[in-house]
FIVO-735652 format. One record per residue (C-alpha): residue in one letter; x, z, y negated. Coordinates in nm, 3 decimals, padded with zeros to 5 digits. Each point is the difference from the previous one (the first is absolute). Layout:
# residues N
{residu:A; c1:X; c3:Z; c2:Y};
...
This chain:
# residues 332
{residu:X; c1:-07.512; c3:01.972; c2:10.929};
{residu:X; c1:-00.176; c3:00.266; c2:-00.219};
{residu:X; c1:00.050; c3:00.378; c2:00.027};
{residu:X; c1:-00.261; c3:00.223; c2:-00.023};
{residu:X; c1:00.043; c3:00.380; c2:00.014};
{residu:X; c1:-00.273; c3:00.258; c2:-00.106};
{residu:X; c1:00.098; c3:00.276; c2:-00.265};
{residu:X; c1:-00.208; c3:00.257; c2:-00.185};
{residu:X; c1:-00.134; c3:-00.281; c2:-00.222};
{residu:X; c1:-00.116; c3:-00.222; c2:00.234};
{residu:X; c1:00.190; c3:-00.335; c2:00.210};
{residu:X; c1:00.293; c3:-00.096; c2:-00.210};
{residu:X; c1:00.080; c3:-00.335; c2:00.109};
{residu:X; c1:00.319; c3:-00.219; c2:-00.065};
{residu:X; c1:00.028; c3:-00.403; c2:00.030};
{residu:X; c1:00.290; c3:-00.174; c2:00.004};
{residu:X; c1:00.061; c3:-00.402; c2:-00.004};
{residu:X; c1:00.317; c3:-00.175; c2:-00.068};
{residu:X; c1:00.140; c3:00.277; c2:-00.248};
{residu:X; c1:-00.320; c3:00.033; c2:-00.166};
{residu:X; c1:-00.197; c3:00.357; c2:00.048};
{residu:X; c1:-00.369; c3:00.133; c2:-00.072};
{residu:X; c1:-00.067; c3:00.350; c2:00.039};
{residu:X; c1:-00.340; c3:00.191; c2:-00.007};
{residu:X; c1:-00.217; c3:00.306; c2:00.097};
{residu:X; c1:-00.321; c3:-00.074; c2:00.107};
{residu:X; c1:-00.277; c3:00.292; c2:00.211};
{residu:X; c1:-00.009; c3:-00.119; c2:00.316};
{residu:X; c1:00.225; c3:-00.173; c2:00.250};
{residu:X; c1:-00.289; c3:-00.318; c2:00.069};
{residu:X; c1:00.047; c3:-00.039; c2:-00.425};
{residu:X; c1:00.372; c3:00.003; c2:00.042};
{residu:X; c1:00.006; c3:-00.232; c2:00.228};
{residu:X; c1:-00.207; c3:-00.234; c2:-00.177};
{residu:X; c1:00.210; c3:00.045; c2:-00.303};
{residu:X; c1:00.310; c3:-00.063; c2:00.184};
{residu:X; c1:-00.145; c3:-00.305; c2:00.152};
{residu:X; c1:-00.129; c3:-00.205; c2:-00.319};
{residu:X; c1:00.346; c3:00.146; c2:-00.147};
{residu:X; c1:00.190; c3:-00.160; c2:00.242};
{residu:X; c1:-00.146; c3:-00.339; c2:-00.055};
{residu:X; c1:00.056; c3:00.027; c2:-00.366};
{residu:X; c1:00.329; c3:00.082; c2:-00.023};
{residu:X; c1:00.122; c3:-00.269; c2:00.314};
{residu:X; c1:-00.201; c3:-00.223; c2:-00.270};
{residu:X; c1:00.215; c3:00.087; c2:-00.292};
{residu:X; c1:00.355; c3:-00.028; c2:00.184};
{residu:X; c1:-00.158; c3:-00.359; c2:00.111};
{residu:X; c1:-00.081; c3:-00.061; c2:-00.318};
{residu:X; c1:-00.338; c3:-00.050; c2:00.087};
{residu:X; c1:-00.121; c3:00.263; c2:-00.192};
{residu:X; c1:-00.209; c3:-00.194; c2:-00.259};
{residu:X; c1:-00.248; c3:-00.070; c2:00.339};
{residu:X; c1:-00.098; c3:00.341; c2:00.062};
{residu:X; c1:00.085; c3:00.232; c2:-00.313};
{residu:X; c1:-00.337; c3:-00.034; c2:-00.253};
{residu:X; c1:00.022; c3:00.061; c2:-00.378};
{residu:X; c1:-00.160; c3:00.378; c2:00.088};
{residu:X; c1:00.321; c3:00.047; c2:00.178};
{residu:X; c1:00.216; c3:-00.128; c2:-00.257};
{residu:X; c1:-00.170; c3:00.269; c2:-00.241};
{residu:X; c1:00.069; c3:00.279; c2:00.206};
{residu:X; c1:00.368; c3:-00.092; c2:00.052};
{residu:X; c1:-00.002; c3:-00.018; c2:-00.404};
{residu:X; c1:-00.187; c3:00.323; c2:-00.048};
{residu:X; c1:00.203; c3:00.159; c2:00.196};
{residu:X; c1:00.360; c3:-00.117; c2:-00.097};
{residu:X; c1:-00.008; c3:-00.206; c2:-00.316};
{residu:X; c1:-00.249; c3:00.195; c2:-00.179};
{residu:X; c1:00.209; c3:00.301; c2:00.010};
{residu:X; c1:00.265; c3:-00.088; c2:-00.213};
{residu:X; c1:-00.223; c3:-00.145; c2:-00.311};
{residu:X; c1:-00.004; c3:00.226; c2:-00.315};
{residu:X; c1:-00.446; c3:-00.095; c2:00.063};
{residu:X; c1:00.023; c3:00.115; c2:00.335};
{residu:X; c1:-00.266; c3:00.191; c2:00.029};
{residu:X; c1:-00.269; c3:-00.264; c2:-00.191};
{residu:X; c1:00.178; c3:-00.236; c2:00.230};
{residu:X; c1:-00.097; c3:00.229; c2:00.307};
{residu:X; c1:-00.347; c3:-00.019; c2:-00.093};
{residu:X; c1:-00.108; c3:-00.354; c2:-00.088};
{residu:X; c1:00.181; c3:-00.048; c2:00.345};
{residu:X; c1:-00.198; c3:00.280; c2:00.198};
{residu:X; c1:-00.303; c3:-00.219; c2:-00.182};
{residu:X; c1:00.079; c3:-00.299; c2:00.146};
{residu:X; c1:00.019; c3:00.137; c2:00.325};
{residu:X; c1:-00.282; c3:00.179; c2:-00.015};
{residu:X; c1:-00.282; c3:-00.286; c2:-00.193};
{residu:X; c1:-00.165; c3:-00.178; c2:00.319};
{residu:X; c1:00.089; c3:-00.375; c2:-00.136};
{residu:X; c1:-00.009; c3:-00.171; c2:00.351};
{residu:X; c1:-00.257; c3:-00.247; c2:-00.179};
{residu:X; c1:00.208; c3:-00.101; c2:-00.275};
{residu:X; c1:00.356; c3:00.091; c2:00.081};
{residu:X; c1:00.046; c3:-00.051; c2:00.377};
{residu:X; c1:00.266; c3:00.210; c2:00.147};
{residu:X; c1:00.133; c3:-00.296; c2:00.207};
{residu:X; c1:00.373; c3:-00.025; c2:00.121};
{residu:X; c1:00.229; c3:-00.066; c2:-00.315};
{residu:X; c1:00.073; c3:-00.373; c2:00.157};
{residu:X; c1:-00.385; c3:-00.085; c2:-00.037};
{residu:X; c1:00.010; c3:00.120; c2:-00.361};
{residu:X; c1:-00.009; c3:-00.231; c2:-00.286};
{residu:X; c1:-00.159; c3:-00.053; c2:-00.406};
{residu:X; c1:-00.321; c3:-00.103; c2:00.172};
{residu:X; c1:-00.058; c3:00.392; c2:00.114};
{residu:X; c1:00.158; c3:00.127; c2:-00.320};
{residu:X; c1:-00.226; c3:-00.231; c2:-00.242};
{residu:X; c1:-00.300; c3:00.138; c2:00.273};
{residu:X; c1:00.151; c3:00.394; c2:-00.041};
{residu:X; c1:00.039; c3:-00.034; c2:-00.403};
{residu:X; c1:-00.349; c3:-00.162; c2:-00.068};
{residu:X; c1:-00.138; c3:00.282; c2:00.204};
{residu:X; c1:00.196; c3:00.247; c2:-00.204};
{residu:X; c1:-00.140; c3:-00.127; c2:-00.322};
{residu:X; c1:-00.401; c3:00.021; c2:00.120};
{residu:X; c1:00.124; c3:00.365; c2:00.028};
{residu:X; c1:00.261; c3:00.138; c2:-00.277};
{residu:X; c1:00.153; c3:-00.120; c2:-00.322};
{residu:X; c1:00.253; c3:-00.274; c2:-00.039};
{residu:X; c1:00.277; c3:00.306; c2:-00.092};
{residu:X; c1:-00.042; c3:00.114; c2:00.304};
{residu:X; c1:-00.010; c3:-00.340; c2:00.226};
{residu:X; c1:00.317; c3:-00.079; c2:-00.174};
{residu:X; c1:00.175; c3:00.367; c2:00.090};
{residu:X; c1:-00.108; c3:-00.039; c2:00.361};
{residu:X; c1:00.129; c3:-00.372; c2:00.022};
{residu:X; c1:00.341; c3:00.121; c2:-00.131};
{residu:X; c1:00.035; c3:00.261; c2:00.227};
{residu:X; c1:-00.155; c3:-00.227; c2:00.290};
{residu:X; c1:00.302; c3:-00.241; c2:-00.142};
{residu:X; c1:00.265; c3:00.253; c2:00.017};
{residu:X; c1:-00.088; c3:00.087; c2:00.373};
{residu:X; c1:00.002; c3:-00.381; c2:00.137};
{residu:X; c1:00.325; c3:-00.006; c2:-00.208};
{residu:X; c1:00.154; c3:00.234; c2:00.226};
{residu:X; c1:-00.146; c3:-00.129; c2:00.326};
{residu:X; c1:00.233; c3:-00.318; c2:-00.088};
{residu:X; c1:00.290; c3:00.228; c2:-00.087};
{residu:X; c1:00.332; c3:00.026; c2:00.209};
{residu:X; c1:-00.069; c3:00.324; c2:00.062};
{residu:X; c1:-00.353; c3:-00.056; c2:00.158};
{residu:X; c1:-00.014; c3:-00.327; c2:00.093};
{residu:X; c1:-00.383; c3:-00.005; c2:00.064};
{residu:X; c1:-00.096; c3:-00.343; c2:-00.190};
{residu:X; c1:00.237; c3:-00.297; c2:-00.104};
{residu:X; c1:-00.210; c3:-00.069; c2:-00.324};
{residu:X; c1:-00.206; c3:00.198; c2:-00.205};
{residu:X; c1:-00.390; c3:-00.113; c2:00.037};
{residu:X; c1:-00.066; c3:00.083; c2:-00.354};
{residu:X; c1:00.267; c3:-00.193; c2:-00.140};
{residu:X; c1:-00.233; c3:-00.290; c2:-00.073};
{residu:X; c1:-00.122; c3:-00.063; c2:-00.413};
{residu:X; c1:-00.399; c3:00.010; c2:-00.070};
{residu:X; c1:-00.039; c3:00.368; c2:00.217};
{residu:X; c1:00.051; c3:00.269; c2:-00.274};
{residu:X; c1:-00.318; c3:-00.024; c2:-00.236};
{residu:X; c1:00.011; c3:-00.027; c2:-00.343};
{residu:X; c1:00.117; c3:00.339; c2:-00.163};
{residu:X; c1:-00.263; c3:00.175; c2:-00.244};
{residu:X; c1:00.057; c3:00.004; c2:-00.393};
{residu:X; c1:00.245; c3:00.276; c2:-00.135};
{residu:X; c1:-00.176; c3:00.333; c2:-00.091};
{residu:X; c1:-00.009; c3:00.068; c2:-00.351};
{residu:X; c1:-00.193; c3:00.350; c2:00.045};
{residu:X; c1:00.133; c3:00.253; c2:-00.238};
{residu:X; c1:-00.130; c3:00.319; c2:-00.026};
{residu:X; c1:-00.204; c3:00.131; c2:-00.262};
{residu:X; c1:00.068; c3:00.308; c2:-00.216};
{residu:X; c1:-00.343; c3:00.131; c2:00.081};
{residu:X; c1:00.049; c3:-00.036; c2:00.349};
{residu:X; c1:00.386; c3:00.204; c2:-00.020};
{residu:X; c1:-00.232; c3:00.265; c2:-00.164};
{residu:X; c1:-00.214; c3:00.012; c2:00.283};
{residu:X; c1:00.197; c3:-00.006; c2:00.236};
{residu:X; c1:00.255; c3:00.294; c2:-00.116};
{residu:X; c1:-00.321; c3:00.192; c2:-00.045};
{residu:X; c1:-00.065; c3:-00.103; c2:00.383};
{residu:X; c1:00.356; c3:00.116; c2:00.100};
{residu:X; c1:-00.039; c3:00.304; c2:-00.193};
{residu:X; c1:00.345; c3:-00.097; c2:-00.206};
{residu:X; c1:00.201; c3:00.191; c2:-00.148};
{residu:X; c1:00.017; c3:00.223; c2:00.300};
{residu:X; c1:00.276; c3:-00.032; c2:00.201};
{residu:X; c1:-00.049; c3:00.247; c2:00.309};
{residu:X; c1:-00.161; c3:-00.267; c2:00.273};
{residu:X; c1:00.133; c3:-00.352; c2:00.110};
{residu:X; c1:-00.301; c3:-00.145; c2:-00.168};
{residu:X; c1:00.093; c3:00.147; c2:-00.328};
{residu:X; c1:00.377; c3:-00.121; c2:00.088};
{residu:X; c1:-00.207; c3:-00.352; c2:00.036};
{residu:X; c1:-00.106; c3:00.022; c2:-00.325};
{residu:X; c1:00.291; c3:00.051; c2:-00.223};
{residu:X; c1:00.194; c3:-00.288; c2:00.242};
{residu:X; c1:-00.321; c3:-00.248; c2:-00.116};
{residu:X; c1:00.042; c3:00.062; c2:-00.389};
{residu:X; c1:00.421; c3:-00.043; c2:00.080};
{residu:X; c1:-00.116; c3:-00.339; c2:00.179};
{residu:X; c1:-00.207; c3:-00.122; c2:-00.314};
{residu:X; c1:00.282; c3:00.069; c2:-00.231};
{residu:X; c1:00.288; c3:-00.143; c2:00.265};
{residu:X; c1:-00.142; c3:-00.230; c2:00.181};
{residu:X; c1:00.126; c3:00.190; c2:00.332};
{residu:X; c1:-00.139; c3:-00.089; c2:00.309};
{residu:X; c1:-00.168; c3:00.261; c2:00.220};
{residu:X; c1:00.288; c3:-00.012; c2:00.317};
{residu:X; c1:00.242; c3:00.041; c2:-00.336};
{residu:X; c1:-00.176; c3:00.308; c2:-00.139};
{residu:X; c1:-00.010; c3:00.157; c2:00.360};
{residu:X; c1:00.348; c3:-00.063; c2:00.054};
{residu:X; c1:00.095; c3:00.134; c2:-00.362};
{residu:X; c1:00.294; c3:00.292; c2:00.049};
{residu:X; c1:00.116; c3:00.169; c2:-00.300};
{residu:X; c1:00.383; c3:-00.119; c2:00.032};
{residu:X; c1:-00.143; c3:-00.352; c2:-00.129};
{residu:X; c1:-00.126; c3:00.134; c2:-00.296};
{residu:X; c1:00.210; c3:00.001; c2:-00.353};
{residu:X; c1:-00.051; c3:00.033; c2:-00.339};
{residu:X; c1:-00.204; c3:-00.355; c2:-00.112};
{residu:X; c1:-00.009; c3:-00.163; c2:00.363};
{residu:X; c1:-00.080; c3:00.013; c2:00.392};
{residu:X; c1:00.298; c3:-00.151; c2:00.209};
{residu:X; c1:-00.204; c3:-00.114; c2:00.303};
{residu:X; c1:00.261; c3:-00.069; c2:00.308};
{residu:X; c1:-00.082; c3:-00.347; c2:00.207};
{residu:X; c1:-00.134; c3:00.197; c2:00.238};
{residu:X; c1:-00.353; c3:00.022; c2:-00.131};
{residu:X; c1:-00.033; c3:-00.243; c2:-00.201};
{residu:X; c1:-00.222; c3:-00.311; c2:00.121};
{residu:X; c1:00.257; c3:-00.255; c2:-00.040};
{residu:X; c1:00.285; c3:00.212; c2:00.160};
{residu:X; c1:00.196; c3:-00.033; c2:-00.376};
{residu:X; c1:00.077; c3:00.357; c2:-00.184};
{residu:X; c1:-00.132; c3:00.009; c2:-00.314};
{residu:X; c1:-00.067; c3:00.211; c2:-00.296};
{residu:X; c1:-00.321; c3:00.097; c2:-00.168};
{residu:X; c1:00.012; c3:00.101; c2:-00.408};
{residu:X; c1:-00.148; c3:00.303; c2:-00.059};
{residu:X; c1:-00.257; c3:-00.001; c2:-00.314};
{residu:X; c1:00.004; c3:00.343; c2:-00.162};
{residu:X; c1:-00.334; c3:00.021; c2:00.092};
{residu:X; c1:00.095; c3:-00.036; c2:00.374};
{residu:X; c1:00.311; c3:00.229; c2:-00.057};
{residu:X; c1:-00.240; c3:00.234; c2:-00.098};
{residu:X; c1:-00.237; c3:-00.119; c2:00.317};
{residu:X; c1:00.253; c3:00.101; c2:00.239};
{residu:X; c1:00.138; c3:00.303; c2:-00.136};
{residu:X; c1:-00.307; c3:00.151; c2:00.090};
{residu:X; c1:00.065; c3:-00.002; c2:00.367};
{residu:X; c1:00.325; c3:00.184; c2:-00.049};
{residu:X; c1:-00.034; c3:00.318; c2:00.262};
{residu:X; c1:-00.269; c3:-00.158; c2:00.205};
{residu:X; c1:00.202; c3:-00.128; c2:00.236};
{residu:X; c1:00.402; c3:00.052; c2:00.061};
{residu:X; c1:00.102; c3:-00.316; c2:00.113};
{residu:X; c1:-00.321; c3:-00.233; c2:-00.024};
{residu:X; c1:-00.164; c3:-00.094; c2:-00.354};
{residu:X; c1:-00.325; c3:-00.015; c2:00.147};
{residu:X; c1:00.037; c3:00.157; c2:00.374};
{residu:X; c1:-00.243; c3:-00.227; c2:00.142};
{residu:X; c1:00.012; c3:-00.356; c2:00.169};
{residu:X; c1:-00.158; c3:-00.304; c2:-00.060};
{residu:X; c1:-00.249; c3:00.047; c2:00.258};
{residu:X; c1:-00.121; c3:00.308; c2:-00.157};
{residu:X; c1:00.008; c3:-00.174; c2:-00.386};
{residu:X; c1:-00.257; c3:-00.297; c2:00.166};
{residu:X; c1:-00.195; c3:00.313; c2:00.153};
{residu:X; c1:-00.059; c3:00.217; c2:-00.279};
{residu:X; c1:-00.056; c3:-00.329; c2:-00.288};
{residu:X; c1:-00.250; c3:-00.125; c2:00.242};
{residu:X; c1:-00.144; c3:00.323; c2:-00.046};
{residu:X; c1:00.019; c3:00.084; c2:-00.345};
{residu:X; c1:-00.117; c3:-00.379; c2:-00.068};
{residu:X; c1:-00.349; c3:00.064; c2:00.238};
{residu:X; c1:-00.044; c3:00.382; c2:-00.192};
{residu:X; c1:00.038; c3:-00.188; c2:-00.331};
{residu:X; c1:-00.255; c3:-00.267; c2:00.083};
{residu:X; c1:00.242; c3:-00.267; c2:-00.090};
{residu:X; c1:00.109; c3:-00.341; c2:00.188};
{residu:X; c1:00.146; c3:-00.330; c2:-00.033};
{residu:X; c1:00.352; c3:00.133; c2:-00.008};
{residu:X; c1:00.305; c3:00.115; c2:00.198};
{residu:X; c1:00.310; c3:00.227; c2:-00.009};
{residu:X; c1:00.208; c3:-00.328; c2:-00.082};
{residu:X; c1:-00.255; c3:-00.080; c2:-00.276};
{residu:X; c1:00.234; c3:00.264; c2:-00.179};
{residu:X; c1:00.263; c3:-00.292; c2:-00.001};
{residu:X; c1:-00.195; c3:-00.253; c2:-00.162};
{residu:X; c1:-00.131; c3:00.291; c2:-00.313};
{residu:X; c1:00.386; c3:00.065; c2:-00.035};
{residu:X; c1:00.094; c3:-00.316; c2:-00.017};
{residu:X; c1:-00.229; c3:-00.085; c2:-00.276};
{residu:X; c1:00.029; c3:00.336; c2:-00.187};
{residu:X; c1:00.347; c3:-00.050; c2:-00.026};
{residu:X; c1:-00.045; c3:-00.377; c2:-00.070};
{residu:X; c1:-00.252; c3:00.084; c2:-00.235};
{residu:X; c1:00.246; c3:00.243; c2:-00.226};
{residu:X; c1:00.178; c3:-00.314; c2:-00.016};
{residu:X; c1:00.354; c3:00.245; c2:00.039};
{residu:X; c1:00.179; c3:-00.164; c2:00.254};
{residu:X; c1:00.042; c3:-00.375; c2:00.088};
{residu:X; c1:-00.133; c3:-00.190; c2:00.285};
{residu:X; c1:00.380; c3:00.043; c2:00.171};
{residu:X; c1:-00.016; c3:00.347; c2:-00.046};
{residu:X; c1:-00.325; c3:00.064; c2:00.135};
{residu:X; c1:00.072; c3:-00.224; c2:00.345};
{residu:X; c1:00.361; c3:00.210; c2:-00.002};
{residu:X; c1:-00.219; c3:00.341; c2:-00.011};
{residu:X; c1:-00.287; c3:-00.088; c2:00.242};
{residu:X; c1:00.273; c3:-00.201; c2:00.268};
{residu:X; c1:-00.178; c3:-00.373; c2:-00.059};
{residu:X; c1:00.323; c3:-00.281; c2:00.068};
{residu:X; c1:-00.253; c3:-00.246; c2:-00.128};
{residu:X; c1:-00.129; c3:-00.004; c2:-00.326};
{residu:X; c1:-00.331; c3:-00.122; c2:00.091};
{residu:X; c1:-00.075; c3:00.359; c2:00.116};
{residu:X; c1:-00.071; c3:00.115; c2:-00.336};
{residu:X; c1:-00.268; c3:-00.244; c2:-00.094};
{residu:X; c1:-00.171; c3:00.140; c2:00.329};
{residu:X; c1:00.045; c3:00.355; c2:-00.052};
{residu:X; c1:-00.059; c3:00.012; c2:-00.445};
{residu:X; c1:-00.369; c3:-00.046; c2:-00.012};
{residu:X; c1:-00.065; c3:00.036; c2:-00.366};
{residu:X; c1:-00.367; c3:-00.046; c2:-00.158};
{residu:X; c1:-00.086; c3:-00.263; c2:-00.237};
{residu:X; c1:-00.030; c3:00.298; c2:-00.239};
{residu:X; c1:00.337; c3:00.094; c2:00.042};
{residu:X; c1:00.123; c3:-00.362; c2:00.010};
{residu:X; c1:-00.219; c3:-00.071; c2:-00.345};
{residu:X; c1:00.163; c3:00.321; c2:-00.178};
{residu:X; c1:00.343; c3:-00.143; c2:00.018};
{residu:X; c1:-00.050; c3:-00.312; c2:-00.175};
């Protein structure tokens, strides 16, 4: 039976069935009780292993909020596409039926309703996260779902074309001027010198935020697996030019390169990008101008480049070196 006992904070109430406990803390004793009561049926439902009938994919994306989410290096992106989901009222075109009712038919109905809405990017993000979730309602550990509804070909759509943005040298101009470079006394001027280290490294922003000065030698950046994307250590050559570039922020910060995180990097370039009256790019836009700077210098091979910038696959560098027909025509 549940036990309910009333504290400073409210009713804390405690449900236990067959070994398997919820706990909560709700205002009043008549919300308690109703907690404790839906609780109940839930959790007889999962030691059944019935659970599939009455857990919906809402619940399934709480449980993962709550305990998977946590432990990813993106957790706090993660949080919040999540906390969206919750939140969007999609009753129409995602139905939050019981898991065992769910199938592609409500998932092609969900993602076509995404795409009258936002971008193919981001109907592709959502779907993969919606994917990881029903993978670990059929886990061992959860035991929600026996097979994942998603697992089915023809639902992902048709990924966009690469980005070949780079930026322009009048637009760097403008937007230094916008971050008031070469000042270094705010985060936003800390932003700044991290975005011209980005277009001569390729770095990505999580990587500049994460930048400590014990990584840093003479000619390179050792980045640990840690925070890298593809959980492999790697290390970046250092141009003199972006030797130079990051000897400026010697004394800002003791530890930190940049002292700021990659939160605050999106914040302030969003900024500095509206003050400058520029658009069409991103932070990550940095990647593709380093990529084809360096491949434009034509100093290092296409091995060397994919060893610097972390690609396993080759292809990567046709996708990130954008060069211009110009620059193309004044090599042959």
């Amino acid at each position: 039976m549940p036990h309910i006992s009333q504290g400073s904070g409210g009713y804390r109430v405690q449900v236990k069935v067959r070994g398997r406990r919820a706990s909560n803390t709700l205002p009043t004793r008549k919300a308690a009780q109703l907690w404790a009561s839906q609780t109940y049926v839930l959790l007889r439902a999962e030691s059944n292993g019935t659970a599939c009938e009455v857990r919906t994919t809402h619940d399934a994306l709480r449980r993962y909020r709550d305990e998977v989410s946590p432990t990813h290096r993106g957790a706090r992106w993660e949080r919040l596409r999540l906390e969206a989901m919750l939140r969007r009222d999609s009753a129409a075109a995602f139905p939050n039926v019981p898991l065992a009712k769910l199938d592609s038919v409500d998932i092609e109905r969900w993602r076509d309703w995404r795409l009258s809405k936002v971008s193919v990017g981001t109907v592709l993000r959502e779907l993969g996260l919606l994917n990881a979730v029903w993978s670990m309602c059929c886990s061992k550990k959860w035991r929600w779902l026996a097979a994942n509804p998603a697992a089915v070909p023809g639902i992902k759509p048709k990924p966009p074309k690469h980005r070949t943005r780079t930026i322009k040298r009048d637009e760097i101009r403008k937007m230094l001027r916008a971050f008031d470079y070469p000042a270094r006394d705010t985060a936003r001027h800390a932003v700044a010198h991290a975005f011209l280290l980005a277009l001569r490294t390729g770095l990505r922003a999580g990587e500049l935020a994460a930048l400590r000065w014990e990584w840093v030698h003479p000619g390179y950046i050792a980045l640990p697996a840690e925070i890298t994307k593809a959980d492999n250590a790697r290390d970046v050559a250092l141009s003199r030019k972006a030797t130079r570039l990051i000897n400026k922020m010697r004394g800002y910060s003791p530890d930190s390169v940049y002292g700021v995180t990659a939160a605050s990097i999106d914040v302030h370039y969003r900024n500095a990008r509206t003050s400058a009256g520029l658009s069409g790019f991103t932070f990550h836009d940095t990647r593709h101008t380093a990529a084809t700077w360096i491949g434009r210098a034509n100093k290092i091979g296409v091995m060397d480049l994919c060893k610097m910038f972390g690609w396993s696959d080759p292809k990567m560098a046709m996708i990130y070196f954008n060069p211009s027909a110009a620059d193309i025509a004044a090599r042959l």
